[in-house]
C-alpha positions in Angstrom: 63.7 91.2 -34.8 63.6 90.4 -31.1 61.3 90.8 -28.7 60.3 93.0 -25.7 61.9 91.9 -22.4 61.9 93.7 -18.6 65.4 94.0 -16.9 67.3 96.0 -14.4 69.5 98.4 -15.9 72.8 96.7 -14.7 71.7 93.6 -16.4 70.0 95.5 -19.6 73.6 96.8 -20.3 74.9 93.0 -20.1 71.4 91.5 -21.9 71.5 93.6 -25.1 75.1 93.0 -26.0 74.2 89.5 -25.9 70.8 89.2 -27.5 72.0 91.4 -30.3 70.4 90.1 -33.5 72.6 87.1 -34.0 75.6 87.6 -32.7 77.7 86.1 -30.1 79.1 87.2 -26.5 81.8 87.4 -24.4 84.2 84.7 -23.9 86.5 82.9 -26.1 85.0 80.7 -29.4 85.8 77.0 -28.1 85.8 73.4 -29.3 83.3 71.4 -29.4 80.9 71.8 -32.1 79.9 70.1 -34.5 81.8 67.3 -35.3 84.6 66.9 -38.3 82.8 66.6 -41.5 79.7 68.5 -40.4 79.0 72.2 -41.5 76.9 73.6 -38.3 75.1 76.9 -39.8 72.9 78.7 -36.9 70.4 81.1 -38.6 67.0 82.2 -37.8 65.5 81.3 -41.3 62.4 79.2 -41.2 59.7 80.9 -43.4 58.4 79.5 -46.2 61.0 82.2 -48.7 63.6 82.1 -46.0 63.8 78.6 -46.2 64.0 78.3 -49.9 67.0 81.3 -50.0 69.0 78.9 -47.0 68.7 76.3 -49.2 70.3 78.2 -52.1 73.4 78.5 -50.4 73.4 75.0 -49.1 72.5 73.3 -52.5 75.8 75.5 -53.4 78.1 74.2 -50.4 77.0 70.5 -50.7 78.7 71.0 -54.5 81.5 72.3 -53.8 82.1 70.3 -49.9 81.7 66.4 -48.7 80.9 67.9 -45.6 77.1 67.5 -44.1 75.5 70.2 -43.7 73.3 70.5 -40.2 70.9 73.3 -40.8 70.6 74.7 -37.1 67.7 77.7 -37.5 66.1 78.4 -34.7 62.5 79.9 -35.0 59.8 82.2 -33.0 60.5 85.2 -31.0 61.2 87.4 -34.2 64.9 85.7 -34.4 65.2 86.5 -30.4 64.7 82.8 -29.5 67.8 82.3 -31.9 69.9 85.2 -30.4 69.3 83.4 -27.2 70.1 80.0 -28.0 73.5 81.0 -29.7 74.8 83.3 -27.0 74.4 80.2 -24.3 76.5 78.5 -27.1 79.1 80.6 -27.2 79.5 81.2 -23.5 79.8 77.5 -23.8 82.8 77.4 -26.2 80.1 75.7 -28.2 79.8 77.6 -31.4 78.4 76.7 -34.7 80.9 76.9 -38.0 79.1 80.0 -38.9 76.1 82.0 -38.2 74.1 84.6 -39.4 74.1 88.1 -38.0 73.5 91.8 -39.7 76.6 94.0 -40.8 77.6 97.6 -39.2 76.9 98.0 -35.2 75.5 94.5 -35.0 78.9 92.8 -36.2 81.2 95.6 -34.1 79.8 94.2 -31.2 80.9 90.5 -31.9 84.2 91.8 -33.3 85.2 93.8 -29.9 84.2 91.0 -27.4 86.7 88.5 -29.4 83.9 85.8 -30.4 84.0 86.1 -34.6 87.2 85.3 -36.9 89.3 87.9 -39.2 88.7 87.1 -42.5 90.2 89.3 -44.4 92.3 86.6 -46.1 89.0 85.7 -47.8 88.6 88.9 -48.7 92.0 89.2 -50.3 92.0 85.5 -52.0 89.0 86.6 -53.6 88.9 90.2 -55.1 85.5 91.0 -53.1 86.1 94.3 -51.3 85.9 95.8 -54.8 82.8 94.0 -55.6 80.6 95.5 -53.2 79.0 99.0 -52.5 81.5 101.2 -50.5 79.4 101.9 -47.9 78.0 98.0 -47.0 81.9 96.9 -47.5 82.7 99.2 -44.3 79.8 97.7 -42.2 81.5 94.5 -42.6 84.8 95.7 -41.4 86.4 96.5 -38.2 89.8 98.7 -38.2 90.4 98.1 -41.7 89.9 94.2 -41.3 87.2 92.3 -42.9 85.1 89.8 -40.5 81.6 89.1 -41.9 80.9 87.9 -45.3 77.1 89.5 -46.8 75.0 87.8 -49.0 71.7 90.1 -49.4 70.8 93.4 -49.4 67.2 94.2 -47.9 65.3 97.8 -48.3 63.6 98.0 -45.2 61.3 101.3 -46.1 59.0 99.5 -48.6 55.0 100.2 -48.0 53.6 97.3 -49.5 49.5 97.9 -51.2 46.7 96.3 -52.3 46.0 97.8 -55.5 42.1 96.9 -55.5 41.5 98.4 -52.1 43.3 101.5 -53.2 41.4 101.8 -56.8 38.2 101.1 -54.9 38.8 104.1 -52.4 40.0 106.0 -55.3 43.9 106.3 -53.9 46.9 106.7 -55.9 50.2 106.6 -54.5 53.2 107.6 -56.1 56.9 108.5 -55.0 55.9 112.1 -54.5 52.8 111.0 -52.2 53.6 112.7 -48.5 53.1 111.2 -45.1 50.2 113.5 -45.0 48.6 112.9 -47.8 48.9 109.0 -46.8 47.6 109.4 -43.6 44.8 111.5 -45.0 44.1 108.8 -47.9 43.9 105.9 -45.0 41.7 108.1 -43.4 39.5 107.2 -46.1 40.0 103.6 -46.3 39.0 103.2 -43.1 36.0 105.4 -43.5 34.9 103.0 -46.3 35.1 100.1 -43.8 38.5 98.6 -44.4 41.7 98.2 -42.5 43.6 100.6 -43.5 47.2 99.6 -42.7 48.7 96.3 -41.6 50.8 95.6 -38.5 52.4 92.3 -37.1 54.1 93.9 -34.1 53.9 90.4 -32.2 57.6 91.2 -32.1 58.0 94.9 -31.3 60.7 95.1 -34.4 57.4 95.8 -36.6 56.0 98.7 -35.2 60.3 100.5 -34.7 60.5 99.9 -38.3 57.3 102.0 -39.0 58.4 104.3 -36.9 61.9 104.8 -37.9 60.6 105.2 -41.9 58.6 107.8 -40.6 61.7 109.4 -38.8 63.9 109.1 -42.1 61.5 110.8 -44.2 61.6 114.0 -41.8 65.2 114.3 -40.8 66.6 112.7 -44.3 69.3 110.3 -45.1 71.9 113.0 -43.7 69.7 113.5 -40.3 69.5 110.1 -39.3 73.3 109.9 -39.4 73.4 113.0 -37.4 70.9 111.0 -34.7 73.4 108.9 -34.1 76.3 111.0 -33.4 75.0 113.8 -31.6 74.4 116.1 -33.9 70.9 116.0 -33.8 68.4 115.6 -30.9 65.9 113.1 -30.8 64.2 116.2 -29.1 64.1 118.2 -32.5 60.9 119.4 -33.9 61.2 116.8 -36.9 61.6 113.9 -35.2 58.5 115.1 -33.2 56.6 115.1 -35.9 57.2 112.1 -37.6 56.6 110.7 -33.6 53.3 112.1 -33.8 52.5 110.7 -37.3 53.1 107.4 -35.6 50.9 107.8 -32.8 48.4 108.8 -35.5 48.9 105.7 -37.5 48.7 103.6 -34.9 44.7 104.5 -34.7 44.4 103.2 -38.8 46.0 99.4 -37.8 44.0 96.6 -37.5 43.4 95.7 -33.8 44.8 92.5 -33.3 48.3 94.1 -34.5 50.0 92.8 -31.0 49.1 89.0 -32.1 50.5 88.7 -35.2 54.1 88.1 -36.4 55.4 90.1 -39.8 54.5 87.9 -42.0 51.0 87.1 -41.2 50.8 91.5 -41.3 52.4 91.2 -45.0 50.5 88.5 -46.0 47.0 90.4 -45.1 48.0 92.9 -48.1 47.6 90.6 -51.0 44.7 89.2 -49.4 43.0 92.0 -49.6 42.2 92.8 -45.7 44.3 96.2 -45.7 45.5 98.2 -48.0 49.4 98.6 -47.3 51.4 97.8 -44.7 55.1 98.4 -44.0 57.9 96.1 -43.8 61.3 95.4 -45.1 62.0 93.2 -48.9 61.9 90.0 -47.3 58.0 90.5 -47.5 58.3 90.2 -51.2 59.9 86.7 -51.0 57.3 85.3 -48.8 54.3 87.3 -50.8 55.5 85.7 -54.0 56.5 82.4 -52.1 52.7 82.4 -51.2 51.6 82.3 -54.9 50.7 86.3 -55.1 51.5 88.2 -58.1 53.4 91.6 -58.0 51.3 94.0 -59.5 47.8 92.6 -59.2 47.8 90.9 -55.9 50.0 93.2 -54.3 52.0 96.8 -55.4 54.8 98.8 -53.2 56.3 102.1 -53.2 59.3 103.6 -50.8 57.9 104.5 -48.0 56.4 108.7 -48.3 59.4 111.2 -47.6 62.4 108.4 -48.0 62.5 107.7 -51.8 66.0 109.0 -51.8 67.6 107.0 -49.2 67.9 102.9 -49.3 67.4 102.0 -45.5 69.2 98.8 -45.4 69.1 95.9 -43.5 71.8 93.3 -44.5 72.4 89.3 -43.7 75.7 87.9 -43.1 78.0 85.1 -41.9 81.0 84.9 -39.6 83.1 81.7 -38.2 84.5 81.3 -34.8 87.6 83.2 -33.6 89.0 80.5 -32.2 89.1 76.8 -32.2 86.3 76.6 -35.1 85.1 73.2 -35.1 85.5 73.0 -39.0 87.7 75.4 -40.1 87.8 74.2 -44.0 84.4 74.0 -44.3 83.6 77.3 -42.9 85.6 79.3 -45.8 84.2 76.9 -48.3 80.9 77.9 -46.7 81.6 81.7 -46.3 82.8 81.8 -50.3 79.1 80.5 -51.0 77.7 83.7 -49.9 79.7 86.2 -53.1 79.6 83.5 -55.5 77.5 85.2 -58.5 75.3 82.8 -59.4 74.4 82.2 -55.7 74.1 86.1 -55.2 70.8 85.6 -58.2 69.5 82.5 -56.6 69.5 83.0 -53.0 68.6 87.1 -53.4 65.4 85.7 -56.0 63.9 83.6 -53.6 65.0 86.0 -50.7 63.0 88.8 -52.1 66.1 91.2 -51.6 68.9 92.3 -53.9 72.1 90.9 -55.0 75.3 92.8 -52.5 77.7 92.5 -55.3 77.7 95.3 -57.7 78.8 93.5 -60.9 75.4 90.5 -60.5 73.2 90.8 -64.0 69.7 92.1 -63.0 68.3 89.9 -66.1 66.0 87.6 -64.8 64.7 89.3 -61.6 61.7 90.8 -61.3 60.2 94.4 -61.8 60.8 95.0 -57.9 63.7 93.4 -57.6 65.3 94.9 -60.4 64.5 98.5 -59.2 65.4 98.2 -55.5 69.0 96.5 -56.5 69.5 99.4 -58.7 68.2 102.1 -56.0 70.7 99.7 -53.6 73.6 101.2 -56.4 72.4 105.0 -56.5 70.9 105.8 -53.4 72.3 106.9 -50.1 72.6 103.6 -47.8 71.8 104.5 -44.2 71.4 101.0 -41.5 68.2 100.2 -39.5 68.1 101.1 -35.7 65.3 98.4 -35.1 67.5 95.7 -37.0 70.2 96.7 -34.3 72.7 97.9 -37.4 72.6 101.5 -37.2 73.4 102.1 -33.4 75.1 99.7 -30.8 73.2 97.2 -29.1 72.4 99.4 -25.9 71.1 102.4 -27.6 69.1 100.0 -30.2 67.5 98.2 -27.3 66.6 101.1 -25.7 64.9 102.0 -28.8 62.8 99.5 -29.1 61.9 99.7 -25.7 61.1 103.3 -26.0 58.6 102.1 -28.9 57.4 99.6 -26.9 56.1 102.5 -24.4 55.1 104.7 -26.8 53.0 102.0 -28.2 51.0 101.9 -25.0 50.9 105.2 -24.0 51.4 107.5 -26.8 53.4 109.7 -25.0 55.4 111.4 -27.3 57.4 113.6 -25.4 58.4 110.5 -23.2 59.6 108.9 -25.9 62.2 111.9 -26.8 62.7 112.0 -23.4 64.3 108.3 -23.4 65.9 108.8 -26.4 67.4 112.3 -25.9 68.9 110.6 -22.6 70.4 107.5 -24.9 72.0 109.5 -26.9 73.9 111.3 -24.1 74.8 107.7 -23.3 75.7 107.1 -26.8 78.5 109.9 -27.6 79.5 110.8 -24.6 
C-alpha cells in the first residue's frame, strides 16, 4: 500500500528499493534503538481491526517478556508514510527490534542489501518450517536460510457484496459467475441508480489490486508466474483483455474513488452505498470490527475467473542484522508470531487466516474457515501491488503504470510500460 510519487529514473531505481512496503535499505543495522528493556515494533497497523490483531501479539509478548513494549505504527499514506519513516531509520543505524514487512520479493530486497537478521536458528529451535505451507515457507527464505517470521495469511482476490442491493437488482453471484457477466450485472445496478462497485484508490494500491484480479482470472495461477519470468508478455491478448475490463470498471465506481482510503471503500459495502467492492481479507476484520454481520450486512465471493488460485498477501517480522538494540527480546517477540493460540487470536481479529497448517479452524467464522482451507488447497501465487510478487522496481513501475492508466485509459500504453519492465526484469 503506498502511494503515487514523481521521480527521475536514476532516483526511481534508488526510491523503490527503499520505500518497498516495510522494509529497510542499504547500510548496515546499527545501535541505537530503543533502549535495553524496550521492545521497539515499527508496523503500519492503526485501524480499528489492525489495532486489535497488534495487540494480540503484544498481550502475548508482555506474558512471556518484562520488556516494554513501544508500539511504533506509523499511519496514512497506505503504509508509505511508514516505509518512509523506517528507511531514514535504518540509514541511521537506528532500527526498531522488529518490523513488519510482506514475505517473497519484498523480504529479498532487505535480505540482499544486509539490513535484516538470519534466523534460521529460530526456525530450527522451533520445528516451524514443517508447520507452514511449502510455498509461503520459501517466500520467507533467502538461499536456503530463513529471515522473516509470518503471522497471517491474507486472500487478496475477495469481491466483497451487499446482499440487499444485489437481491434488489435481482443478481446472484456465485463461483462460476464470469467477469462478463459481473460487469454486465453492475451494469444493472447502476442503471437502477446505485453505485455499483466501491473504490478507495486514495492510495493507488486499490485500484492495482482490482486490476491485477482481473489479470489472474485471464492468464491463471500458472500465467501470472509466467508474467514474471518472461514467459509471457504483458502484451498478450489476455492480459489485454482483462486491461480493458478495468478500464470498463472504472466507469461503474463511485466518483469520489480518488479521495477515499480502502477502508472507507470496504466499509461503503455493508452500508449499503454499492454493491461490492474489491479488496484483500483485512476488509473482513475491520467490516466485522465495525459491528457488521457476515452474511446479512455484507457477503463475498473470489473474485470472477480466480476461484482456483489463493492470491496472497502475507505479514511478517524481521530483527536487525546487526547490533539489534534488544536482541533477547526480539526472538521472544518473533516466537509470538507461530505460537498457536496467537496464530487464532491475532488471525480472528485480523480477518485473515492462520499461516500454520496444523491451527484448529473451530471457532472462526464461515469466511474465515473457508479461505484458511482454500489457503491449504489452492495454488498460492504473491501480489504485485503488495510489492511480493515482483522486485521493488518492476512493482513500482506497476503501480505507476496503473496510476496512468487510471487517467488516461490507455491500454496499449500500459502494455507498453509493462512489456518494457519486464525486459528490465529478466534480462
Amino acid at each position: 500500500m503506498r502511494a503515487k510519487r514523481s521521480m527521475t529514473l536514476a532516483a526511481a531505481v534508488l526510491a523503490v528499493s527503499l520505500t518497498a512496503t516495510a522494509c529497510g535499505g542499504a547500510g548496515e543495522s546499527g545501535g541505537g534503538g530503543a533502549a535495553a528493556g524496550k521492545l521497539e515494533v515499527f508496523s503500519w497497523w492503526t485501524s480499528g481491526s489492525e489495532s486489535k490483531a497488534l495487540n494480540v501479539l503484544f498481550t502475548k509478548f508482555k506474558a512471556e517478556s518484562k520488556d516494554q513494549v513501544v508500539n511504533a505504527a506509523v499511519s496514512g499514506g497506505g503504509g508509505s508514510n511508514a516505509q518512509q519513516a523506517l528507511q531514514t531509520r535504518l540509514q541511521g543505524g537506528n532500527p526498531p527490534d522488529s518490523w513488519q514487512l510482506h514475505p517473497d520479493q519484498d523480504l529479498a530486497s532487505v535480505v540482499e542489501d544486509g539490513s535484516v537478521a538470519d534466523i534460521t536458528k529460530l526456525y530450527d529451535d522451533n520445528g516451524w518450517a514443517g508447520k507452514l505451507p511449502d510455498t509461503i515457507a520459501k517466500m520467507v527464505q533467502h538461499d536456503g536460510k530463513f529471515y522473516a517470521v509470518p503471522v497471517n495469511a491474507h486472500r487478496a482476490n475477495v469481491l466483497w457484496t451487499n446482499p440487499k442491493l444485489l437481491r434488489q437488482a435481482g443478481v446472484s453471484w456465485n463461483k462460476s459467475t464470469t467477469v462478463q457477466t459481473m460487469i454486465a450485472d453492475l451494469k444493472k445496478i447502476k442503471a437502477g441508480g446505485k453505485t455499483p462497485l466501491c473504490l478507495g484508490d486514495k492510495d493507488v494500491f486499490a485500484s492495482a489490486q482490482l486490476l491485477e484480479s482481473l489479470i489472474l482470472g485471464e492468464v491463471g495461477p500458472d500465467g501470472w508466474t509466467k508474467l514474471f519470468s518472461g514467459q509471457m508478455s504483458f502484451d498478450d491478448a489476455k492480459v489485454k483483455s482483462a486491461v480493458t475490463d478495468y478500464v470498463t470498471l472504472l466507469g461503474l465506481v463511485n466518483k469520489d474513488h480518488s479521495a477515499l482510503t480502502w477502508d472507507q471503500a470496504a466499509l461503503n459495502v455493508p452500508q449499503g452505498k454499492c454493491a461490492a467492492n474489491l479488496m484483500g481479507d483485512w476488509a473482513y476484520g475491520e467490516m466485522v470490527n465495525k459491528g457488521f454481520k457476515e452474511g446479512t450486512d455484507f457477503g463475498y465471493l473470489a473474485f470472477p475467473g480466480t476461484s482456483d488460485t489463493f492470491l496472497f498477501v502475507g505479514d511478517a517480522f524481521v530483527k536487525p542484522a546487526d547490533n539489534g538494540p534488544n536482541p533477547g527480546a526480539e526472538d521472544i517477540w518473533l516466537k509470538t508470531m507461530l505460537d498457536p493460540k496467537v496464530q487464532k487470536d491475532f488471525n480472528l481479529a485480523k480477518g485473515s487466516s492462520p499461516v500454520r497448517t496444523d491451527v484448529s479452524l473451530d471457532g472462526f467464522p464461515p469466511y474465515q474457515k473457508a479461505a484458511a482451507q482454500d489457503l491449504r488447497s489452492l495454488k498460492i501465487v504473491s501480489s504485485v501491488a503488495h510489492h511480493q510478487g515482483a522486485p521493488a522496481e518492476f512493482a513500482q513501475t506497476y503501480l505507476d503504470a496503473v496510476t496512468a492508466l487510471n487517467g488516461d485509459k490507455n491500454i496499449d500504453g500500459f502494455a507498453k510500460k509493462m512489456t518494457a519492465a519486464q525486459k528490465n526484469l529478466t534480462g
